[in-house]
C-alpha positions as CSV (number, residue, x, y, z in Angstrom):
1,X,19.4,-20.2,-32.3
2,X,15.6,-19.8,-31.2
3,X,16.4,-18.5,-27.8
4,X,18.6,-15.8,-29.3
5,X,15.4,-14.7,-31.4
6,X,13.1,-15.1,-28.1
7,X,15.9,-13.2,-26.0
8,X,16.0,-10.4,-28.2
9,X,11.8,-9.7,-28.6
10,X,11.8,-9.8,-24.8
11,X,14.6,-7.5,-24.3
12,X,12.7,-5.1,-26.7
13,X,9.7,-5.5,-25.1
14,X,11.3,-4.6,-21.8
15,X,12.8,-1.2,-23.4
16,X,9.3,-0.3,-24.8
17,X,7.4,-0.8,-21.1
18,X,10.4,0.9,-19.4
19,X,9.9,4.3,-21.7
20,X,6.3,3.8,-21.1
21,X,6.2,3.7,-17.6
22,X,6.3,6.9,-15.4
23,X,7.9,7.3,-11.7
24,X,4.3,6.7,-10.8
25,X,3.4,3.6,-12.8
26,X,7.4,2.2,-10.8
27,X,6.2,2.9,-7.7
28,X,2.6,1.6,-8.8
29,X,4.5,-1.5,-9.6
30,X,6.8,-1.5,-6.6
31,X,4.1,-1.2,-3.9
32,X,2.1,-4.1,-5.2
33,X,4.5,-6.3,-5.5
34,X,5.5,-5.2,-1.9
35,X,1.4,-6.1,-0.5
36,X,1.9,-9.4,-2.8
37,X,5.1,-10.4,-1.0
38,X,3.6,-9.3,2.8
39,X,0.6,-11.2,2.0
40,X,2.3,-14.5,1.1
41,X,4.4,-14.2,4.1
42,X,2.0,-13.4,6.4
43,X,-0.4,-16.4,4.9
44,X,3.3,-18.8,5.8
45,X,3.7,-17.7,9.4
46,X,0.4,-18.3,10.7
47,X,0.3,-20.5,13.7
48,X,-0.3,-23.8,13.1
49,X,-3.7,-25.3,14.2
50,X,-3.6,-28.0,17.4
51,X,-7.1,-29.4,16.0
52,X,-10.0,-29.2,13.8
53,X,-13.5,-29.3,14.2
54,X,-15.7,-30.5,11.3
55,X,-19.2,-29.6,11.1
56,X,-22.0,-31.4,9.1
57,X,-25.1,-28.8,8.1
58,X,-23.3,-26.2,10.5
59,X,-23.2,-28.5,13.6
60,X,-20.5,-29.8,15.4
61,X,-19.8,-33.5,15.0
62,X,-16.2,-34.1,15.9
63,X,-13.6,-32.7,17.4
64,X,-10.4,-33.8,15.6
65,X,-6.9,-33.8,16.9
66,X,-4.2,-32.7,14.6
67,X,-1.4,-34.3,16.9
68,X,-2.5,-37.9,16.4
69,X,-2.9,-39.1,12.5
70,X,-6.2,-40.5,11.8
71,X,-8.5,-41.4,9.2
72,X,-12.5,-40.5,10.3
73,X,-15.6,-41.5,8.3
74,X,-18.5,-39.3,8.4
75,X,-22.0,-39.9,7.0
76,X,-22.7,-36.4,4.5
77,X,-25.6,-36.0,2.3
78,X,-23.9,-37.8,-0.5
79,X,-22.4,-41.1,1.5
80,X,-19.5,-41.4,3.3
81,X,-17.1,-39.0,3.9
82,X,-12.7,-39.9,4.7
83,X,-11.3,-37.6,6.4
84,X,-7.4,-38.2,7.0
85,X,-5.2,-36.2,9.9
86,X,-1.5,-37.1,9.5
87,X,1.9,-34.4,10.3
88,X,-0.5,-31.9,11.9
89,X,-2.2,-31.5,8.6
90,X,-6.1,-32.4,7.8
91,X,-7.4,-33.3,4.3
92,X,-10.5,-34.7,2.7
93,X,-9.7,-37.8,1.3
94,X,-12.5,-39.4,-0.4
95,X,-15.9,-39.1,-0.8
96,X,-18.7,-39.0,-3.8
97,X,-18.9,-35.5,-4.7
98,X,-19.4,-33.8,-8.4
99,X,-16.6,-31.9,-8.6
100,X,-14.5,-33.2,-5.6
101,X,-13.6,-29.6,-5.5
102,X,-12.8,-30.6,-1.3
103,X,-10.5,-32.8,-2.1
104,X,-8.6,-30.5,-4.5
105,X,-8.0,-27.8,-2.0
106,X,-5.6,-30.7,-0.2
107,X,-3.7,-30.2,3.0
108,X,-5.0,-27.5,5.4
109,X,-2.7,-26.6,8.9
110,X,-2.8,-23.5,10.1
111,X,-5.5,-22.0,12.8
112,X,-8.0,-20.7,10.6
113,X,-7.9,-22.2,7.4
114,X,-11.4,-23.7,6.3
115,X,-11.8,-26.5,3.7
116,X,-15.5,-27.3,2.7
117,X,-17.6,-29.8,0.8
118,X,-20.8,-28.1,0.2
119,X,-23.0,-30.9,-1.5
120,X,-21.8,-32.8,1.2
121,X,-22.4,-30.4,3.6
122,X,-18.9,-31.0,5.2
123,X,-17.0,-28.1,6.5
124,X,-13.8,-28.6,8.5
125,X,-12.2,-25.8,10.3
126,X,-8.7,-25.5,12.1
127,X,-8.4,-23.9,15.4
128,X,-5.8,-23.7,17.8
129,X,-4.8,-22.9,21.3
130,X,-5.6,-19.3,22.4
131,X,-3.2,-17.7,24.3
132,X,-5.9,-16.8,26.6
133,X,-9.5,-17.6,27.6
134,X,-10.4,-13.8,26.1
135,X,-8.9,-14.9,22.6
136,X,-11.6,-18.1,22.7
137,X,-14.5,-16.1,23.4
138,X,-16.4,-14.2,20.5
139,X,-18.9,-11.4,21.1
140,X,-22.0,-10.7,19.2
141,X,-22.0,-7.0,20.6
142,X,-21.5,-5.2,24.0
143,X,-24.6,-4.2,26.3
144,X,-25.2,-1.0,28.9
């Protein structure tokens, strides 16, 4: 059979790397795979965002609610812009863009998470409840 073929180069494969590899190139191996797995579970826990704020030419122009499902149309550079809100989640939905690489990114929810149209000159942005008024406030520096 073919898989018996494809089974056997792989398992060969695996006896060369393994000979090849020192303690040092394992742990190499182990630690990043460690950061990979942190990282992806770090990026799933992130609080989830309570609204968005979209932004035309780096300006607010809405407020969005991520608690009620909506569907908003903006005016960007190149025409209308859809922008749909449903389950807490916020997505550009249509508009007449090159490469529609906004739309492709798809569902954004979590505070934080940015999803742009740049011909259009669309950016949307999650943010969420702060636990407190300092967590709302940004600082361009400190003063004496």
């Amino acid at each position: 059979m073919w898989y018996s073929t494809w089974y056997r180069a792989v398992g060969e494969m695996l006896v060369i790397v393994n000979r090849a590899m020192t303690a040092l190139d394992r742990l190499l191996v182990l630690l990043t795979a460690l950061t990979i797995l942190l990282l992806v579970l770090w990026i799933a826990w992130q609080p989830k965002g309570s609204r968005a704020v979209v932004l035309l030419d780096n300006q607010i122009v809405r407020h969005l609610s991520l608690a009620e499902d909506s569907l908003t149309e903006l005016v960007g550079h190149l025409g209308m812009v859809k922008i749909q809100v449903t389950e807490g989640r916020i997505r550009l939905l249509e508009y007449d863009s090159p490469r529609m690489i906004g739309s492709k990114t798809g569902w954004i929810q979590n505070r934080g998470a940015v999803l742009a149209c740049i011909p259009c000159g669309i950016l949307i942005r999650i943010d969420g409840a702060a636990e407190n008024k300092a967590d709302d406030m940004q600082w361009d520096g400190v003063a004496r």
